[in-house]
N, C-alpha and C positions, 0 to 999 in steps of 0.2 A: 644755837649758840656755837661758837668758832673761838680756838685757841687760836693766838696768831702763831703759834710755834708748834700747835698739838695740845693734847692733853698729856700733859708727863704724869706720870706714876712712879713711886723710886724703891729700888728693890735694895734691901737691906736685909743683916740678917745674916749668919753659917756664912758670913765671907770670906771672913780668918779663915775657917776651916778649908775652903777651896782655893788657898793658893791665890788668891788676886786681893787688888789693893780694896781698900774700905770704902774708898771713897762713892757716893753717890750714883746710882745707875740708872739712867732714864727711858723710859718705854714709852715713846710717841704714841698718839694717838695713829689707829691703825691709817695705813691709804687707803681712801675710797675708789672699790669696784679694782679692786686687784685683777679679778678675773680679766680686764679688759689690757694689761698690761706685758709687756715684753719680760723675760727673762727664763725662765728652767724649770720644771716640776720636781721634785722631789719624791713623787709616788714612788713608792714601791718596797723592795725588802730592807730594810733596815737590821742591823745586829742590835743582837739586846743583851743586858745581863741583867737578871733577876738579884733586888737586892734588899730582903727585907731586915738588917741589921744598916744599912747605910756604910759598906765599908767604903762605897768609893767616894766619900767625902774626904778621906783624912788615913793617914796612916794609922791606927789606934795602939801600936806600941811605942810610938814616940809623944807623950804629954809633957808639957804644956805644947800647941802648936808652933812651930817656929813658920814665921810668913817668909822669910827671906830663904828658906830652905823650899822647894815645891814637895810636896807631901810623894811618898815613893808608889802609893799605893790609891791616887788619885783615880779614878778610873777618866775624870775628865780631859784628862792629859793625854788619853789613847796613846799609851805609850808601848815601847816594844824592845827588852833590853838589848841594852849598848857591847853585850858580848856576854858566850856562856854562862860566866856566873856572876850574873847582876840579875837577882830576885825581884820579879815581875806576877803576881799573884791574879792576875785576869788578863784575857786577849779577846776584843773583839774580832777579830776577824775568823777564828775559830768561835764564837759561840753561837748561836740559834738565830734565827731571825722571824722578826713579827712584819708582816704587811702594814705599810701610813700609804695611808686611813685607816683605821681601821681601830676596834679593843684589844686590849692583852687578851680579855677573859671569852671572849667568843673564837679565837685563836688558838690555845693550845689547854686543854681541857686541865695540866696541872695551875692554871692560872684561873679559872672559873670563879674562883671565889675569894682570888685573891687579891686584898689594900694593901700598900704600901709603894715600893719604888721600884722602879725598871727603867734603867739606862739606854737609851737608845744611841746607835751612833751610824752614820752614813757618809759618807766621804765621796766627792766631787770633784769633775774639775770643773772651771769658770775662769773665760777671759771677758773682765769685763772693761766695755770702751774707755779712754780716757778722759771723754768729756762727763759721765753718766754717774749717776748715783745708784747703791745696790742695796734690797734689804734683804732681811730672809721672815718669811710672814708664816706665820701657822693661823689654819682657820682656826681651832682652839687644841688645849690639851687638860686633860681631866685627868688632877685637880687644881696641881699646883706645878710650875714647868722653871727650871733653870738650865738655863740655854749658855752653850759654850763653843766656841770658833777658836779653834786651832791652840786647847789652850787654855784660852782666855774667857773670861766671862761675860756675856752680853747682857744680862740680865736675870731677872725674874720677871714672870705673869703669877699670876693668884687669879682662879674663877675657869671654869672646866668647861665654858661653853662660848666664848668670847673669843674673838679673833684679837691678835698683839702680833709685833713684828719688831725687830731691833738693824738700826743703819748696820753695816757691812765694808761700807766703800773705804776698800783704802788698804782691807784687811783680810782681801783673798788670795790665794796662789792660784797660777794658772792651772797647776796639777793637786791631785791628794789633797784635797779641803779636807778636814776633819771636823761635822757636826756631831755633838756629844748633845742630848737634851735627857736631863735626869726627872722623868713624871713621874709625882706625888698624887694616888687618889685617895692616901686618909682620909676620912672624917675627921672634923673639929668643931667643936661645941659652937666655938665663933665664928664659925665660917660659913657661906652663905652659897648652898644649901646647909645646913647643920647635920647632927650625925643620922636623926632619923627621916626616913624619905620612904616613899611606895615604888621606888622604880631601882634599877640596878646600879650598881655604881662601876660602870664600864670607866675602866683608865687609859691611858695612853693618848696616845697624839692619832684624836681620833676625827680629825679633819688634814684638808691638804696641809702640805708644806711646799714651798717654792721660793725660788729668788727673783725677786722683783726688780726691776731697773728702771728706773727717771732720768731724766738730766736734771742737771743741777741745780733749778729752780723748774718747779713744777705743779700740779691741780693735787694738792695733798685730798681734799673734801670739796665736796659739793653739796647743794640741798636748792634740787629744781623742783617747785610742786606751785599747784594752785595755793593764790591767796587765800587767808581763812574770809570764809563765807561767801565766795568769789566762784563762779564756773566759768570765768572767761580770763581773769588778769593772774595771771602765772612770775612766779617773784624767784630770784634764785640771788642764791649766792653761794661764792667759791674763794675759799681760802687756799693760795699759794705757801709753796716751802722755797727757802732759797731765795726767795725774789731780791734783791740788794737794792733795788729803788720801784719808785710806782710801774707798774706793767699792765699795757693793756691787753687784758681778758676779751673773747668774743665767744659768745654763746648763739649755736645755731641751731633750728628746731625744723629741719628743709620740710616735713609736712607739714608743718601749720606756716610756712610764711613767714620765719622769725630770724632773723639774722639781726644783732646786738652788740656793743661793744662798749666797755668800762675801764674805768682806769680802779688797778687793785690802792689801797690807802697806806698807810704807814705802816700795816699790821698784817698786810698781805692781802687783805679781803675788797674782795669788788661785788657789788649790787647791781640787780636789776631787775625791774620792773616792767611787765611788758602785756599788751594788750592784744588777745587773740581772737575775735568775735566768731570764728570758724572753726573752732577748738571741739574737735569731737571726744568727749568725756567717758574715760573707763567705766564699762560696769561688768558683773559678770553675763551679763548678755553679750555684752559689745566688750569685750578686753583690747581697746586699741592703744598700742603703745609706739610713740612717736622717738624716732632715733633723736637723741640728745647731745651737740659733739661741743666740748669746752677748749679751747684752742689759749695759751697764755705763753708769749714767747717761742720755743724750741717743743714746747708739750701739747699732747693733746689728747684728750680721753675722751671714749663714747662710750653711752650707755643706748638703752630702751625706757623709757621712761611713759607713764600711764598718768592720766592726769584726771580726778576725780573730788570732788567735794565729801565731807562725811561730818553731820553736826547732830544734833540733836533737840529737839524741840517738845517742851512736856514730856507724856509719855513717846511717841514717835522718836526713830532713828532715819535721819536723813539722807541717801544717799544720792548724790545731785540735786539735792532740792526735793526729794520724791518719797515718802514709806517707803521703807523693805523692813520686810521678815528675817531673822539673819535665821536661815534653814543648816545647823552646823553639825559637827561633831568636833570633838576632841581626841587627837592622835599626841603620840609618844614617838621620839626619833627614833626608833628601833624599826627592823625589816624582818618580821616574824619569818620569810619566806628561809633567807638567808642565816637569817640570827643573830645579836648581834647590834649593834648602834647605825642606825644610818647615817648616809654622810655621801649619798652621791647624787647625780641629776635622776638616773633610772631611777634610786631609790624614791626620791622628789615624786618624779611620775607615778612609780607604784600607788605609791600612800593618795598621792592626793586626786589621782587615777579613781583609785575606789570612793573616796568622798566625792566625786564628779556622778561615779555611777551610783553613789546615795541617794542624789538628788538636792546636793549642799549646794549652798554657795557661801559657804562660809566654815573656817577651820580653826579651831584654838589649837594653838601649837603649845603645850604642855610637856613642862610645869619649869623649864628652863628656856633658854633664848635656843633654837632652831640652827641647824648646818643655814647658810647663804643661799643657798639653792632653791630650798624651800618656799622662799619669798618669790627669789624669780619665778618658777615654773607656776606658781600660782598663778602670779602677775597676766603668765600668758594663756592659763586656761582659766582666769574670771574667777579666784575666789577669794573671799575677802578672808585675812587675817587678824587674829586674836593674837600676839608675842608675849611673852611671860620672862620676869626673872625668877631665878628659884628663892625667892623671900616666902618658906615653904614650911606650913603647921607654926613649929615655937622653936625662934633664934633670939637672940640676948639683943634684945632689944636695944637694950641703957648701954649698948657696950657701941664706943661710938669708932671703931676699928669696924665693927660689923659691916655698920651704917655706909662707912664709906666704901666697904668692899660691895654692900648690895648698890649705890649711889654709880661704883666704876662698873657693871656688869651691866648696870640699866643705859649710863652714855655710851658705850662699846654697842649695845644693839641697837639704841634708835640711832647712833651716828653710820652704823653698819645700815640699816634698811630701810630710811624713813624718805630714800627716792624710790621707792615700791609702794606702785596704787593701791597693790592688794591687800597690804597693815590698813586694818582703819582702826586697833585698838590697842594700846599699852596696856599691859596688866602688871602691877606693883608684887601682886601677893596670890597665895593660897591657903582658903581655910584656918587663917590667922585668930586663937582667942584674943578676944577682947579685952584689950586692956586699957588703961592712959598710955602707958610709954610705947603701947603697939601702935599706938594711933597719931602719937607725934612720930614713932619711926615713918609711918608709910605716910603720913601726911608730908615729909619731907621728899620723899620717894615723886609722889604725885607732884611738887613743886619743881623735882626737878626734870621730870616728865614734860611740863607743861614751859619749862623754859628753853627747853632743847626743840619743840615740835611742837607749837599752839595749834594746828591744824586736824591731830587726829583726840579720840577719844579715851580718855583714861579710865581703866577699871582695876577692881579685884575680885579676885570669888572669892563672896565673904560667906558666912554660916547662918545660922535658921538657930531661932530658937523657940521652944514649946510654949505655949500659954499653961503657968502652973494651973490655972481654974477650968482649962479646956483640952484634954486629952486631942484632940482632934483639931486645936488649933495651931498655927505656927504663925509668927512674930520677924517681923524683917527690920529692926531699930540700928541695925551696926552704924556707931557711929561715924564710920570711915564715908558711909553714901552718903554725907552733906559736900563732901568732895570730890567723889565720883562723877562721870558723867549717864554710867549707867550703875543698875541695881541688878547687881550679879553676884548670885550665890548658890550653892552646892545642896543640892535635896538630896535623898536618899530615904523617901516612904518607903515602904515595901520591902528593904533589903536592911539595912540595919536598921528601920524604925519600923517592925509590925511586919506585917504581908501586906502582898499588892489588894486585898480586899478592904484595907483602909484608906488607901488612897481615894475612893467617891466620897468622903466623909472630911476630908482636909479641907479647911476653911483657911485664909492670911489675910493678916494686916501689912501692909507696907507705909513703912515710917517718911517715905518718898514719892513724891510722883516724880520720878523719872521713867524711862524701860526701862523694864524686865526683859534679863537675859539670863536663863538658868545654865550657869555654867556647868553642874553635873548632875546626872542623873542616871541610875543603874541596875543590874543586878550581874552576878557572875553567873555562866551558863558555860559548860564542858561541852565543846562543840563534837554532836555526833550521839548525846547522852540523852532519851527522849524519857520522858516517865509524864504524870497529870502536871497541871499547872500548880499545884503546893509544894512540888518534890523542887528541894533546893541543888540549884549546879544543872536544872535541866532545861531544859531549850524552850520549855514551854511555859517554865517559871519566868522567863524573863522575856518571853514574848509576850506574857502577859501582864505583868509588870509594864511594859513600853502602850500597852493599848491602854490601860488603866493610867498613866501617868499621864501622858500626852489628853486626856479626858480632863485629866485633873485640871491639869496646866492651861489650856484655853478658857477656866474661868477665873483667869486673872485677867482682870478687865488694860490692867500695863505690859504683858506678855508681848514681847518684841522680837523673840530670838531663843534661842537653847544650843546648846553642845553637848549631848551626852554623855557619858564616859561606859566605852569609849572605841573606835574605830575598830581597832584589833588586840588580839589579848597579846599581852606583852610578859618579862620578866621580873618579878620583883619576891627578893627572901626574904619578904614579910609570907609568904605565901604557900605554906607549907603541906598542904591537906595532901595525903599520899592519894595515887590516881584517880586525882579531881584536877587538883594542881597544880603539885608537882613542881612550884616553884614559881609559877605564872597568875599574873593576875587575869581572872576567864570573864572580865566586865566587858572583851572586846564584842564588836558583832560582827566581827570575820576571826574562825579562827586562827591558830599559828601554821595550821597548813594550807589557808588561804582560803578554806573556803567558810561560806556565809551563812549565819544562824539565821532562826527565821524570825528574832525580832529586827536582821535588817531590811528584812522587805514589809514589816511592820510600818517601820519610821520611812522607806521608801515611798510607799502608799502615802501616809500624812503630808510627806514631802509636798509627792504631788499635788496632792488637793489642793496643801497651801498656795502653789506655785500657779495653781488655777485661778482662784478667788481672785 
């Protein structure tokens, strides 16, 4: 699905208080493949001021707000008094500075543990051409971002893992830009993750920032991929910004033989449908990914683009027409080596580096939408992707603000990655009780899944429930899997149900013939800690745990796939056990100093075999 104009979002809200007018603030739908785009990076140090009272909102000795006065103690204003004695109460350019990309709290240890607000601000010059359009795009900021130019106020984002961007043109100097961005990583009951989570709540603007440049009509989005249920006829379309009358589009594909041309329609958008009978199809055997270049007017954008089928049939998951086993794990955007949120290409490789030498080909990227990066590098080393929004444990379902904030975080990621061969799966949720209104929430979720991308697979990891008459049985009935394409859900015998010596004695019903795909499965292990296989936190507990579970698991006669939890142990303050923990969650199977426990050469071994059969 294509806005002819974008997807607007409208930021409202504390506008009085910051000195600008009320009126309505629109946040485009982000531009597709930034990366491939002309303008400036923004990495690097940035000044901060730590602010957890919110003074640079507002003067607080002058109430009621006057709006026609600018607030003297704005900090968005970066201002600098006008002579001696004109009282000026903060200075960026004296205060600290934090590295973008990057977290507050893995940067300067009095931040560790710290929610609330941190003002960022960076200052630029930019001559930008006269024919050209400029934005300024952040890959995301966690939680909440209010973005300000020279001044003035661009907007608001809401959702801590989504890319947004606000126009510019019109509104730069050539010298001393002043970017002011105030990130908010609170919790909120309503807000989508909600207050409670397993993993850390890293803030700050913790992907790039850069200014982007177009001309004045240009390829806002694209969506090039095989027809569903097709391995040969390839359909794309591409929505223009700017266009003032029809424009012809030409899409070229120079390894397959495809050179095309369309007239865009009233609404910017032009179609095409095209026939490649020599179309060599992605897989992670074969990762072949064909240069992609969209040419409309004055513009032109290339990608790499991978072209692959992915459906499902009964129990079987189809890729090309063919079984696979999806052999996975489940990773966290964090760089245990570093510390820390990841968010680079190396990081990319790191991570998905190690799941190569697992023996994967397949990665659930958990339990939020993933840095950009993470898709491409996939894309080029062969591994198929799981994507997640954090509609995560219990949010307010019936609260229909929610809805639509998880609704914008899920089109922001499939409009972000859904020309990457390597997603074959959307995930709506995790570990969600059961409820009616949990279930028309995510049933809406999957609707709008499925109208943005007919072509890849929808899931969620839903939960297990015990048979009351059978200790040793577990029940798969959620009713969210009559909508699902797979039956994914999160076990955990052995670690919080019993020890791993009950696991040969688990028996299931499945309320579905679809696959199975066990999205988690675990135990924590303190890497380097050895004692018998009953001693919990030790290496041998949970190596055997993984030989016992993996037993279990191939007698489900619909077993398609798994993703254990989970790659490397990571940090989260639910996690408190003094020198076990220490603050980390230890379910990884490498630990945070890189190196490898020995349930991962456990699941290596299985890998193999499977990879034989």
């Amino acid at each position: 699905m294509f806005k002819a104009n974008g997807v607007l979002r409208w930021a409202t809200g504390a506008l009085l208080m910051c000195g600008v007018s009320t009126a309505l603030l629109a946040e485009a739908q982000p531009i597709q493949n930034v990366l491939s785009r002309p303008g400036m990076t923004l990495t690097g140090k940035w000044h901060v001021i730590v602010d957890p009272y919110e003074n640079g909102y507002y003067d607080y000795r002058r109430q009621p707000f006057d709006a026609a006065t600018p607030p003297r103690g704005g900090y968005f204003l970066d201002r600098k008094p006008a002579d001696r004695s004109e009282l000026i109460e903060y200075d960026f350019d004296t205060s600290p500075t934090l590295t973008v990309p990057g977290d507050w709290n893995s940067q300067d240890d009095r931040l560790f543990y710290y929610e609330g607000t941190v003002w960022y601000r960076r200052k630029f010059d930019y001559t930008a051409s006269p024919d050209k359009r400029v934005f300024v795009h952040f890959g995301a900021a966690n939680y909440q971002a209010d973005v300000y130019l020279n001044g003035r106020k661009l907007g608001r984002h809401i959702g801590g893992f989504t890319p947004f961007e606000f126009e510019v043109t019109g509104n730069l100097k050539t010298t001393d830009n002043s970017l002011v961005v105030k990130v908010d990583n609170a919790r909120h009951a309503d807000a989508v993750p909600t207050v409670n989570t397993d993993w850390w709540n890293y803030g700050g603007l913790t992907r790039e920032v850069s200014i982007v440049e177009t001309p004045a009509a240009f390829v806002r989005d694209y969506e090039v991929q095989l027809e569903k249920a097709s391995t040969r006829r390839i359909t794309a379309r591409v929505q223009l910004d700017g266009a003032k009358s029809p424009t012809r589009v030409t899409l070229s594909i120079p390894g397959a033989n495809v050179t095309a041309s369309a007239m865009s329609d009233a609404t910017g958008v032009a179609t095409f449908a095209l026939d490649t009978p020599r179309l060599k199809l992605w897989s992670p055997d074969n990762p072949t990914l064909y240069q992609v270049s969209i040419s409309a007017g004055n513009d032109r954008v290339d990608d790499h683009v991978g072209f692959r089928s992915i459906a499902v049939r009964g129990a079987d998951i189809l890729l090309n027409g063919r079984s696979v086993f999806l052999r996975g794990i489940s990773l966290h955007e964090e760089n245990p080596l570093r510390g820390g949120r990841a968010y680079s290409v190396e990081d990319a490789r790191l991570l998905l580096g190690w799941a190569k030498e697992l023996g994967c080909n397949f990665v659930r990227l958990a339990h939020y939408p993933h840095n950009e990066h993470m898709a491409r590098v996939a894309d080029e080393m062969g591994l198929m992707l799981w994507e997640e929004v954090p509609v995560y444990w219990t949010i307010q379902w019936e609260n229909p603000e929610t809805l639509a904030n998880a609704k914008a975080q899920l089109t922001d990621l499939i409009t972000r990655d859904r020309n990457r061969a390597s997603v074959i799966v959307w995930s709506v949720a995790n570990e969600t009780p059961v409820s009616e209104p949990r279930t028309r929430f995510l049933k809406e979720l999957i609707d709008t899944a499925r109208s943005l991308d007919s072509t890849r697979l929808v899931s969620a990891a839903m939960e297990v429930h015990a048979d009351p008459t059978n200790a040793n049985h577990r029940i798969v009935d959620d009713p969210l899997g009559a909508y699902t394409d797979l039956l994914s859900f999160n076990e955990y015998v052995g670690w919080y149900d019993g020890l791993p010596d009950k696991l040969p004695l688990i028996t299931w019903s499945l309320g579905y013939q679809k696959p199975v795909v066990i999205s988690e499965f675990g135990a924590d292990a303190l890497q380097g800690f050895h004692a018998d296989r009953l001693t919990r936190f030790s290496e041998e507990y949970q190596e055997d745990l993984y030989r016992k579970t993996l037993a279990m698991l191939e007698r489900i006669p619909q077993w398609r796939g798994t993703t254990p939890w989970i790659l490397t142990d990571f940090r989260s303050p639910r996690r408190p056990l003094p020198n076990v923990q220490d603050g980390w969650n230890r379910k990884g199977l490498i630990g945070e100093n890189g190196t490898k426990k020995k349930a991962f050469f456990v699941l290596r071994d299985f890998y193999d075999r499977k990879r034989s059969n």
